[in-house]
PyMOL Python script that loads the backbone (N, CA, C, O; Angstrom):
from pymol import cmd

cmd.read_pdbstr("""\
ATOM      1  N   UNK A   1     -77.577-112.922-153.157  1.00  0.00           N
ATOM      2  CA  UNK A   1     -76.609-111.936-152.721  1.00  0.00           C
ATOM      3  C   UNK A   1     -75.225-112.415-153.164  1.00  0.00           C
ATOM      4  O   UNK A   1     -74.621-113.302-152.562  1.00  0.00           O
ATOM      5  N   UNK A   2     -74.840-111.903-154.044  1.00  0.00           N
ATOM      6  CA  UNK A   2     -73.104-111.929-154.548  1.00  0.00           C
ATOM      7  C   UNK A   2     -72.237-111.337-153.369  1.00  0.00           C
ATOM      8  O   UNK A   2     -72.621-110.462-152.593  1.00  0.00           O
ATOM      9  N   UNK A   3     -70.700-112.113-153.359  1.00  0.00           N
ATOM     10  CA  UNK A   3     -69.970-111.226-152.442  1.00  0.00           C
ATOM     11  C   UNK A   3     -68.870-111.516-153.284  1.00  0.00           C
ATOM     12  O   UNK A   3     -68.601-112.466-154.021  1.00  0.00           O
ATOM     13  N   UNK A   4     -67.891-109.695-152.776  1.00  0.00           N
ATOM     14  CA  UNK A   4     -66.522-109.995-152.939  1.00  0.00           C
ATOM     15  C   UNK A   4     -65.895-109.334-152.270  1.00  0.00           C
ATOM     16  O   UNK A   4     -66.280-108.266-151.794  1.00  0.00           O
ATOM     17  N   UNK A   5     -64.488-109.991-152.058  1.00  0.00           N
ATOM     18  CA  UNK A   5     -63.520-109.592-151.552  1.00  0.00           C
ATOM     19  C   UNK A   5     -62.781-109.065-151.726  1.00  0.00           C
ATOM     20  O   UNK A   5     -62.108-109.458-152.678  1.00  0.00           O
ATOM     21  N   UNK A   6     -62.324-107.890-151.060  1.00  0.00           N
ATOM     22  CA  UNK A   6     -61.026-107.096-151.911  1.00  0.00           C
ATOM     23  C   UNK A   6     -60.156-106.668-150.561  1.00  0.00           C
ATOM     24  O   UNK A   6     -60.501-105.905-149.659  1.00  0.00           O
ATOM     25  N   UNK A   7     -58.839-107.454-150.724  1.00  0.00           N
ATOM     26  CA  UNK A   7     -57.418-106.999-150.131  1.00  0.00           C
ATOM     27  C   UNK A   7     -57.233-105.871-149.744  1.00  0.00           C
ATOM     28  O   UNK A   7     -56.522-105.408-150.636  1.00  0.00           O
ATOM     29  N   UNK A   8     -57.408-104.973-148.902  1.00  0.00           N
ATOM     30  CA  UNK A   8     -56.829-103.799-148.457  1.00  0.00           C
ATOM     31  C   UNK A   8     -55.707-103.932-148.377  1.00  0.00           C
ATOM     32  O   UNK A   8     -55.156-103.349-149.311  1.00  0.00           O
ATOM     33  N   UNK A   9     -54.563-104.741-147.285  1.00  0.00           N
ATOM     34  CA  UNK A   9     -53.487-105.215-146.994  1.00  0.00           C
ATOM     35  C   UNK A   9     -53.504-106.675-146.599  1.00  0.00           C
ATOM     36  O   UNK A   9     -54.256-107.538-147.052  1.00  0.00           O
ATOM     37  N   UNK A  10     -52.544-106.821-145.671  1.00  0.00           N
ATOM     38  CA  UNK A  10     -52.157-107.740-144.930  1.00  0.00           C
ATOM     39  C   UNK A  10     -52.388-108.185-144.081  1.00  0.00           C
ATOM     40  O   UNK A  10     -52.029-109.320-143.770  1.00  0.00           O
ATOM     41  N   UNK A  11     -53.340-107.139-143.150  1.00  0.00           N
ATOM     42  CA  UNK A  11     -54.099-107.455-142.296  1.00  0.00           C
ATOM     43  C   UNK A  11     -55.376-107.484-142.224  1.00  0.00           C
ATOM     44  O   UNK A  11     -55.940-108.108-141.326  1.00  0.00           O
ATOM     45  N   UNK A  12     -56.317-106.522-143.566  1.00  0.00           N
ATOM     46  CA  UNK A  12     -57.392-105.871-143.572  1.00  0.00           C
ATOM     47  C   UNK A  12     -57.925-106.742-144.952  1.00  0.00           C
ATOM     48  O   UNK A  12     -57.079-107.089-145.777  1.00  0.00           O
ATOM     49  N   UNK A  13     -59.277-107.056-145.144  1.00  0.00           N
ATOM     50  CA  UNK A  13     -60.143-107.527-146.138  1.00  0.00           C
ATOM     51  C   UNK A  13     -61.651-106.610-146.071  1.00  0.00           C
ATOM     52  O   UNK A  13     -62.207-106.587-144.973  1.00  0.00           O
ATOM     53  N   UNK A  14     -62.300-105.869-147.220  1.00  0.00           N
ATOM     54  CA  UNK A  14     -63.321-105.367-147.617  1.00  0.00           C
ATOM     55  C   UNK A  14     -64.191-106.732-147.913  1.00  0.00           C
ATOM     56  O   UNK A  14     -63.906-107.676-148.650  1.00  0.00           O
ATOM     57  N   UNK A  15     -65.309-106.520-147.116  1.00  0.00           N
ATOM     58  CA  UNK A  15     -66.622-107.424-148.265  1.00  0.00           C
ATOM     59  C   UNK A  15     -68.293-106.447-148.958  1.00  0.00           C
ATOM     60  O   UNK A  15     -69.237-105.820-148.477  1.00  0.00           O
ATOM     61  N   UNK A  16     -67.818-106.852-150.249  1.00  0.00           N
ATOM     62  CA  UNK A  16     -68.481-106.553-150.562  1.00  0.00           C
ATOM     63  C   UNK A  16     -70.080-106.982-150.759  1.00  0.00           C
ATOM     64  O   UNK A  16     -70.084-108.111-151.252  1.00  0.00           O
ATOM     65  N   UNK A  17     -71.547-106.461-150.541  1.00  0.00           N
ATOM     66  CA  UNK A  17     -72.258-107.498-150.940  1.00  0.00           C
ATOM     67  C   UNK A  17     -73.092-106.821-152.267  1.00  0.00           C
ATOM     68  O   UNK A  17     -73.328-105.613-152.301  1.00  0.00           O
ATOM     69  N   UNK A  18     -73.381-107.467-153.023  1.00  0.00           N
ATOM     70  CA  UNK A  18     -74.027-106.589-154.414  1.00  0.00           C
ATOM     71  C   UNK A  18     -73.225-105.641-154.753  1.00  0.00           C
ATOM     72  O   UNK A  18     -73.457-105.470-155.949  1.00  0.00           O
ATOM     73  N   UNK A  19     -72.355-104.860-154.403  1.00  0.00           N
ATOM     74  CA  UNK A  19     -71.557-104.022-154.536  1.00  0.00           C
ATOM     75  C   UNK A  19     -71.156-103.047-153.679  1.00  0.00           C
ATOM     76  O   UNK A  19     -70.252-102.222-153.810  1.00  0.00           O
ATOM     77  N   UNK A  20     -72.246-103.303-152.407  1.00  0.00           N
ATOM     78  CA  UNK A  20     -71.867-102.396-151.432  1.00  0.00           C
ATOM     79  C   UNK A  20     -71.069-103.010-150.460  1.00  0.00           C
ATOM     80  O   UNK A  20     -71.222-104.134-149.984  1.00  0.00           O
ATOM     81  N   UNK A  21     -69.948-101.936-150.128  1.00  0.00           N
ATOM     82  CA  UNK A  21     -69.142-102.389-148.916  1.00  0.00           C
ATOM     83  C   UNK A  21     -70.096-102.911-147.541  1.00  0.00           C
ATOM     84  O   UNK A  21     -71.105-102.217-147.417  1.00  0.00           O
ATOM     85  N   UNK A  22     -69.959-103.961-146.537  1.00  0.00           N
ATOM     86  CA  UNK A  22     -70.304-104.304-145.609  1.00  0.00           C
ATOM     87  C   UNK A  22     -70.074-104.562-144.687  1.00  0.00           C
ATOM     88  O   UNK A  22     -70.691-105.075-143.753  1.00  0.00           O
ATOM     89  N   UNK A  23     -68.464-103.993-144.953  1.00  0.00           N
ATOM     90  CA  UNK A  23     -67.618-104.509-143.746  1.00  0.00           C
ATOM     91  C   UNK A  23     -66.321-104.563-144.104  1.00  0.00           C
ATOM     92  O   UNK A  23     -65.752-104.285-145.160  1.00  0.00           O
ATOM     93  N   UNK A  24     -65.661-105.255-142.306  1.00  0.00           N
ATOM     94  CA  UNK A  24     -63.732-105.203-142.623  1.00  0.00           C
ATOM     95  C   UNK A  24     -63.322-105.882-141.836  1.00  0.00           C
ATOM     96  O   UNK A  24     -63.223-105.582-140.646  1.00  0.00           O
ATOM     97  N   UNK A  25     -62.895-107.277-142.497  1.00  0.00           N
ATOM     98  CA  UNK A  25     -62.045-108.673-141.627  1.00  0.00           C
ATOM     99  C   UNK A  25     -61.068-107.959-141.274  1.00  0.00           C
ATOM    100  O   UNK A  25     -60.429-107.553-142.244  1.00  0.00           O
ATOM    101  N   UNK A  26     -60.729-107.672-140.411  1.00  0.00           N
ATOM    102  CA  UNK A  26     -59.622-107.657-139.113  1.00  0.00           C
ATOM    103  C   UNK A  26     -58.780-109.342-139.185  1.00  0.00           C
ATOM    104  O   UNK A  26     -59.321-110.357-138.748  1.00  0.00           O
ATOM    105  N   UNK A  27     -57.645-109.323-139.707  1.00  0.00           N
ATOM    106  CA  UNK A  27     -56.618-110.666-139.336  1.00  0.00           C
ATOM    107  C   UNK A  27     -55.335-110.196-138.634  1.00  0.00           C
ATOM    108  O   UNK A  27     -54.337-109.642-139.095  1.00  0.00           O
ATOM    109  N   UNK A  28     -55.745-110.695-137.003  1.00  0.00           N
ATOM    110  CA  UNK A  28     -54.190-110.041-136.294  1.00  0.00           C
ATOM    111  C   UNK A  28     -53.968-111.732-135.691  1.00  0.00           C
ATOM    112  O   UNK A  28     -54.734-112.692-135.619  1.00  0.00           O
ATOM    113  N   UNK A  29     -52.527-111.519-135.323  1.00  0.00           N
ATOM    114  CA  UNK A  29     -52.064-112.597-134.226  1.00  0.00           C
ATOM    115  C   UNK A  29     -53.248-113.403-133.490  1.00  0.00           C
ATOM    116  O   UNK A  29     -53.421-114.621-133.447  1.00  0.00           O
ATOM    117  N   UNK A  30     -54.104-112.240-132.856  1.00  0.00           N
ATOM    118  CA  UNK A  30     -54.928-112.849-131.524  1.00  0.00           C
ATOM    119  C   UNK A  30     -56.028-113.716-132.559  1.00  0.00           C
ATOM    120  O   UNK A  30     -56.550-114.769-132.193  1.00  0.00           O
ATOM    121  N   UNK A  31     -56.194-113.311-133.429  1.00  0.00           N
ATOM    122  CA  UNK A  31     -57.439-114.084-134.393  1.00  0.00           C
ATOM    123  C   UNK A  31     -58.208-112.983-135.260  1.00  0.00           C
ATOM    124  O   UNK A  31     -57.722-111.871-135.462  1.00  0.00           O
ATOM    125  N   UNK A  32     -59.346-113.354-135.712  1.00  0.00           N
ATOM    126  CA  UNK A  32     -60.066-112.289-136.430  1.00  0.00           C
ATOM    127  C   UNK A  32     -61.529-111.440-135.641  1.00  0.00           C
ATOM    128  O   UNK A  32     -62.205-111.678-134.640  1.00  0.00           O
ATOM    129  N   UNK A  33     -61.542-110.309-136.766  1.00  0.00           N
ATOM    130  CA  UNK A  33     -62.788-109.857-136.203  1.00  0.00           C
ATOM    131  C   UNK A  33     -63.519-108.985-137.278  1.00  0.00           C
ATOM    132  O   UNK A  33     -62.987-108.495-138.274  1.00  0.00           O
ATOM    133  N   UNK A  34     -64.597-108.896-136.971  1.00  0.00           N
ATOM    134  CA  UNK A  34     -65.459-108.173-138.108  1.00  0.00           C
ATOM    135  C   UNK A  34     -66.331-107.092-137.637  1.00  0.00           C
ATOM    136  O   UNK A  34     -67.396-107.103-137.020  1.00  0.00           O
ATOM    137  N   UNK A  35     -65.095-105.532-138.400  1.00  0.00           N
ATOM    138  CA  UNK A  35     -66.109-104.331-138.378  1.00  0.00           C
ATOM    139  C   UNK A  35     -66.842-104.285-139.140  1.00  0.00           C
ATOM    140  O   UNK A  35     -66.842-104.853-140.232  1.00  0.00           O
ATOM    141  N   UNK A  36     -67.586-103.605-138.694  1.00  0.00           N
ATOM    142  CA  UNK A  36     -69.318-103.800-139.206  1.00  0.00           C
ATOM    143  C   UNK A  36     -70.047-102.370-138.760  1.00  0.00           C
ATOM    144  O   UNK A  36     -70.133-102.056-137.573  1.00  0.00           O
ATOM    145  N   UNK A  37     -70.587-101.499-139.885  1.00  0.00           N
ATOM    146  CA  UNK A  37     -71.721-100.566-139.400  1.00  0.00           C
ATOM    147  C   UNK A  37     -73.289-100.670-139.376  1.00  0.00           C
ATOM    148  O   UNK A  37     -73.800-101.287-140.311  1.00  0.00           O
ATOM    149  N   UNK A  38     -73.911-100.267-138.648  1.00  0.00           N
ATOM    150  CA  UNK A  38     -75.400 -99.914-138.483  1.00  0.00           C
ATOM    151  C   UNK A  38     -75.622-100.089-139.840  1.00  0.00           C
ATOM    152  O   UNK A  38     -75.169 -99.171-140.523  1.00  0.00           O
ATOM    153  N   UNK A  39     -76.313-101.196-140.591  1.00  0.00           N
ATOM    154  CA  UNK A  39     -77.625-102.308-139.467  1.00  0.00           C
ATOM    155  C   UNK A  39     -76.962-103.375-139.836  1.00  0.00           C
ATOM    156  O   UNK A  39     -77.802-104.275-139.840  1.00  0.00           O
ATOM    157  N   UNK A  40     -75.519-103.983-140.280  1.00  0.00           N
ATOM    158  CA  UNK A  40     -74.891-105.071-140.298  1.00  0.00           C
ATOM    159  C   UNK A  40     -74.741-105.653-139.109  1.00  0.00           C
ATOM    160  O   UNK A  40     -74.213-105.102-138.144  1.00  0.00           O
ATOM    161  N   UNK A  41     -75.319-107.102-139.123  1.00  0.00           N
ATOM    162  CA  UNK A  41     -74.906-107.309-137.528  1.00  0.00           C
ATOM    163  C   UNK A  41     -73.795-108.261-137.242  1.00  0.00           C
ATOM    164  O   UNK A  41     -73.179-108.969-138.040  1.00  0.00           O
ATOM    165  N   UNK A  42     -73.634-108.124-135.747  1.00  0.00           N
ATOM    166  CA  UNK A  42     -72.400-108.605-135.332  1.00  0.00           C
ATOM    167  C   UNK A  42     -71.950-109.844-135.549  1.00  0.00           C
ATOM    168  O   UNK A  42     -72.705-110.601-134.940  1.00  0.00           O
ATOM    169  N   UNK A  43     -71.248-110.351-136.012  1.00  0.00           N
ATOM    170  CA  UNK A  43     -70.466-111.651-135.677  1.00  0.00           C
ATOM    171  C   UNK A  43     -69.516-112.371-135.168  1.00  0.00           C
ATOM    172  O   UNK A  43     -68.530-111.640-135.261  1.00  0.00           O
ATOM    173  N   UNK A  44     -69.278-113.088-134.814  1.00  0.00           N
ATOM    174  CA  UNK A  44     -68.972-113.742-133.166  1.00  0.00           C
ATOM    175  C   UNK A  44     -67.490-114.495-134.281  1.00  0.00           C
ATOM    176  O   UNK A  44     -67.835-115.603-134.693  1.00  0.00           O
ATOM    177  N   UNK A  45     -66.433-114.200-134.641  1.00  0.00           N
ATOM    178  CA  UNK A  45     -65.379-115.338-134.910  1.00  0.00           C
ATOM    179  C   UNK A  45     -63.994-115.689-134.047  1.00  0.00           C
ATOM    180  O   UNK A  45     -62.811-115.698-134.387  1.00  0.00           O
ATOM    181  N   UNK A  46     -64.735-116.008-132.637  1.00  0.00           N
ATOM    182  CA  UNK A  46     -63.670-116.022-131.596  1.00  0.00           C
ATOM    183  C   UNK A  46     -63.195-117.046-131.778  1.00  0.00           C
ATOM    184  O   UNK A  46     -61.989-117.162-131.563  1.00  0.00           O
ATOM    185  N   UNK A  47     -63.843-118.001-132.172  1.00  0.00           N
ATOM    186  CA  UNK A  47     -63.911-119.773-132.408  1.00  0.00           C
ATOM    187  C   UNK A  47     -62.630-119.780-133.507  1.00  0.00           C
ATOM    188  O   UNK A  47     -61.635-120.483-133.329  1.00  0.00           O
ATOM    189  N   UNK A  48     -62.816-118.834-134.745  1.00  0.00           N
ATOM    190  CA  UNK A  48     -62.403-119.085-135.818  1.00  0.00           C
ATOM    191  C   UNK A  48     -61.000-119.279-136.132  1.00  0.00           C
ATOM    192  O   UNK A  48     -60.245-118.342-135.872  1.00  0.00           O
ATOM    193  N   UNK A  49     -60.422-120.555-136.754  1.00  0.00           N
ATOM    194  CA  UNK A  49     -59.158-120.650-137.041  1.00  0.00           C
ATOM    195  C   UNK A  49     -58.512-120.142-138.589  1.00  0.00           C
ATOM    196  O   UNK A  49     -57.339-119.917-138.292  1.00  0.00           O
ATOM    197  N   UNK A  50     -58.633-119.894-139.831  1.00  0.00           N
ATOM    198  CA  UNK A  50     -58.200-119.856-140.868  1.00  0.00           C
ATOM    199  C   UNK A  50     -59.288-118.849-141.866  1.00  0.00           C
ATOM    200  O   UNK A  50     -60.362-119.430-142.021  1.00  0.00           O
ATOM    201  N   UNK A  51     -59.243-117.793-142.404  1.00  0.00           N
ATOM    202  CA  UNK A  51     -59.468-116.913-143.117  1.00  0.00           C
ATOM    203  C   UNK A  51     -60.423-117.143-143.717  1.00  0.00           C
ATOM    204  O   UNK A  51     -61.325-116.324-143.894  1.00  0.00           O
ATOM    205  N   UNK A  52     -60.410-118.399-144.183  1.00  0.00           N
ATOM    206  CA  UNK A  52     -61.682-118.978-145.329  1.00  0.00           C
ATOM    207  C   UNK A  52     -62.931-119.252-144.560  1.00  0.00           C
ATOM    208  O   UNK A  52     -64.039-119.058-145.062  1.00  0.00           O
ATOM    209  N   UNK A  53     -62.733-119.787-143.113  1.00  0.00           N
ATOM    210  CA  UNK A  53     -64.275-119.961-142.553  1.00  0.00           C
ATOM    211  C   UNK A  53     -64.637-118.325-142.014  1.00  0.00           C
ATOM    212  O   UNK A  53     -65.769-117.841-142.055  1.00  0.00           O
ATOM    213  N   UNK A  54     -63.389-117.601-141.501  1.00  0.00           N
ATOM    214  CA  UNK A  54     -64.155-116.268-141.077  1.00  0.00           C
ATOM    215  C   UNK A  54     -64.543-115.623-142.166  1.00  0.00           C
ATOM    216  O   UNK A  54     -64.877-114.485-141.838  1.00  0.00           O
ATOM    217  N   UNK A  55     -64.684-115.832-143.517  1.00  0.00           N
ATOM    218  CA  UNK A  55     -65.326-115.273-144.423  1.00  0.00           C
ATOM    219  C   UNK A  55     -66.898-116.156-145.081  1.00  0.00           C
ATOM    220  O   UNK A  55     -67.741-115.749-145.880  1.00  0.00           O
ATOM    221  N   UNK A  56     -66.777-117.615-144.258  1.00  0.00           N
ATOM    222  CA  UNK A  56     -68.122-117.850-144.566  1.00  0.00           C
ATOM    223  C   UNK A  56     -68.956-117.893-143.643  1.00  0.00           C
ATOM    224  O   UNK A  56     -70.099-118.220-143.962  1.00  0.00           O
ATOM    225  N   UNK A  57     -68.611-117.518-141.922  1.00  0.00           N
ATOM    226  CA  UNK A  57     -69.161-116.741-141.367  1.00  0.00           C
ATOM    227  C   UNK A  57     -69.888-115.481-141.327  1.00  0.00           C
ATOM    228  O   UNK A  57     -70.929-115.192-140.738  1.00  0.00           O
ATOM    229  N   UNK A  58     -69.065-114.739-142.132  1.00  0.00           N
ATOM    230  CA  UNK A  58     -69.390-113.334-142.185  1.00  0.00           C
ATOM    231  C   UNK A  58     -70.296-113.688-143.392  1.00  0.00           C
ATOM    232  O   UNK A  58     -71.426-113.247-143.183  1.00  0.00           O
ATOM    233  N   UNK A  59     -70.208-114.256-144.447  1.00  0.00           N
ATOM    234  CA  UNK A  59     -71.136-114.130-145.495  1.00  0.00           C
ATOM    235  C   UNK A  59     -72.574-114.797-145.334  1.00  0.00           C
ATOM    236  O   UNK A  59     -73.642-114.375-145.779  1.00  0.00           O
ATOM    237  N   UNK A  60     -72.270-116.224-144.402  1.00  0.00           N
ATOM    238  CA  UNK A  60     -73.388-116.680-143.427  1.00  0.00           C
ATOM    239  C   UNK A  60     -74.730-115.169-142.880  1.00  0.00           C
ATOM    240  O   UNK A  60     -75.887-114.826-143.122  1.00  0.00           O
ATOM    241  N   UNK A  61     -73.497-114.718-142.017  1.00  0.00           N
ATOM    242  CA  UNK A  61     -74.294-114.190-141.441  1.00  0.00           C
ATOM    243  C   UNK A  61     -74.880-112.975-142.237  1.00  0.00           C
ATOM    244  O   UNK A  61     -76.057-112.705-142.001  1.00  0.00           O
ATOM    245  N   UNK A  62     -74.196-112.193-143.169  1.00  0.00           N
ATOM    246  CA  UNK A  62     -75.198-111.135-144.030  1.00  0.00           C
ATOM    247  C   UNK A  62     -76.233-112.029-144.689  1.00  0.00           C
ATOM    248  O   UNK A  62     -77.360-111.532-144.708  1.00  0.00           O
ATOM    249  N   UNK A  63     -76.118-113.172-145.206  1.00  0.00           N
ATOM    250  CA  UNK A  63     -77.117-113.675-146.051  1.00  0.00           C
ATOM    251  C   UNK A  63     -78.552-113.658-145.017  1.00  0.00           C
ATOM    252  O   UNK A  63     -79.652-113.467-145.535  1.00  0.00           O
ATOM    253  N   UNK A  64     -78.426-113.856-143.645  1.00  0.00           N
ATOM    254  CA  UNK A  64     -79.397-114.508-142.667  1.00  0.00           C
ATOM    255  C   UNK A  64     -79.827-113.152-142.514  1.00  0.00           C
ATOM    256  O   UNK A  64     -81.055-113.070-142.534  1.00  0.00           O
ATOM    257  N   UNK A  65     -79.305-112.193-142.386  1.00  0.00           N
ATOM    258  CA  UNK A  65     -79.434-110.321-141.677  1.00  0.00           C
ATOM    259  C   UNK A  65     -80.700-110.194-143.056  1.00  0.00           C
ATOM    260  O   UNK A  65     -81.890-109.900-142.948  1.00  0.00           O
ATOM    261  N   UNK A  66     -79.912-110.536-144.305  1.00  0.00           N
ATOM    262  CA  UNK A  66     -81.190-110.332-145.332  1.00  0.00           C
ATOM    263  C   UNK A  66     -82.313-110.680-145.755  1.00  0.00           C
ATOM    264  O   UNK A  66     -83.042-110.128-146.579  1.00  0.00           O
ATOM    265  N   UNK A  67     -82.476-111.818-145.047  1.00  0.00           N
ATOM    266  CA  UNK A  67     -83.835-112.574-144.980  1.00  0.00           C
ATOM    267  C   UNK A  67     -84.647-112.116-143.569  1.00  0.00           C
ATOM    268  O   UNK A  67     -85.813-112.417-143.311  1.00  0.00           O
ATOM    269  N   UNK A  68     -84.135-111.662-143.088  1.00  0.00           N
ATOM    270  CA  UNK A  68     -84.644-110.964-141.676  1.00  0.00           C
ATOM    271  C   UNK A  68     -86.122-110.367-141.570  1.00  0.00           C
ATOM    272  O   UNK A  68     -86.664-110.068-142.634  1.00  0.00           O
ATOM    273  N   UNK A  69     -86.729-110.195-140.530  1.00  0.00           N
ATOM    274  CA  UNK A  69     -87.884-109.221-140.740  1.00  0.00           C
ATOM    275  C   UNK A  69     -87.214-108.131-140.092  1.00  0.00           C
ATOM    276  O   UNK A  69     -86.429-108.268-139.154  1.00  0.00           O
ATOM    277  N   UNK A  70     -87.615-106.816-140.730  1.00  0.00           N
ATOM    278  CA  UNK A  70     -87.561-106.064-140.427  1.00  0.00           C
ATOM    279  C   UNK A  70     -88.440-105.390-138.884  1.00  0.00           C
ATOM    280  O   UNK A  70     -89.614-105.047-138.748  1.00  0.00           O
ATOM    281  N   UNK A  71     -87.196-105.401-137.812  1.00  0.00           N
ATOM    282  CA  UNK A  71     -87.362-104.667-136.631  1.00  0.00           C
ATOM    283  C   UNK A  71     -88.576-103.910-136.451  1.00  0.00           C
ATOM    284  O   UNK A  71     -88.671-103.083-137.358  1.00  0.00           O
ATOM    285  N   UNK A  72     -89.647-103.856-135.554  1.00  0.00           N
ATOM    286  CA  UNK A  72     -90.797-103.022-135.679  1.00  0.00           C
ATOM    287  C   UNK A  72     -90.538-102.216-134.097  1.00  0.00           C
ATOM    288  O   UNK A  72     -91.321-101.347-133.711  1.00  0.00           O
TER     289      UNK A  72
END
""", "prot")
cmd.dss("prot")
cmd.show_as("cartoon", "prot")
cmd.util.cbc("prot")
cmd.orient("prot")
């Protein structure tokens, strides 16, 4: 799974995975957060201090969502 990133602004980051959008780093004051739609799942970066780990969190966690079994 390839990812990239693309700058919305100043506050906002797109990730891409293979080419599809997967989401949107949120960077405010209070810390970060990651929107995410149905069936991306949630991730937790309350912990997180600096931009670069909440993006290998988030990429952590799509890589793990894709090896997944599928929900029965």
């Amino acid at each position: 799974m390839e990812f990239e990133w693309k700058v919305v602004d100043e506050h906002h980051q797109e990730v891409f995975a293979d080419k599809h959008v997967r989401g949107l780093l949120w960077v405010t004051s209070a810390g970060f957060s990651f929107w995410h739609s149905y069936p991306n799942p949630a991730v937790d970066l309350s912990h997180v201090k600096t931009i670069d780990e909440a993006k290998k969190i988030v990429e952590t966690t799509l890589r793990l969502e894709e090896y997944s079994p599928p929900a029965s």
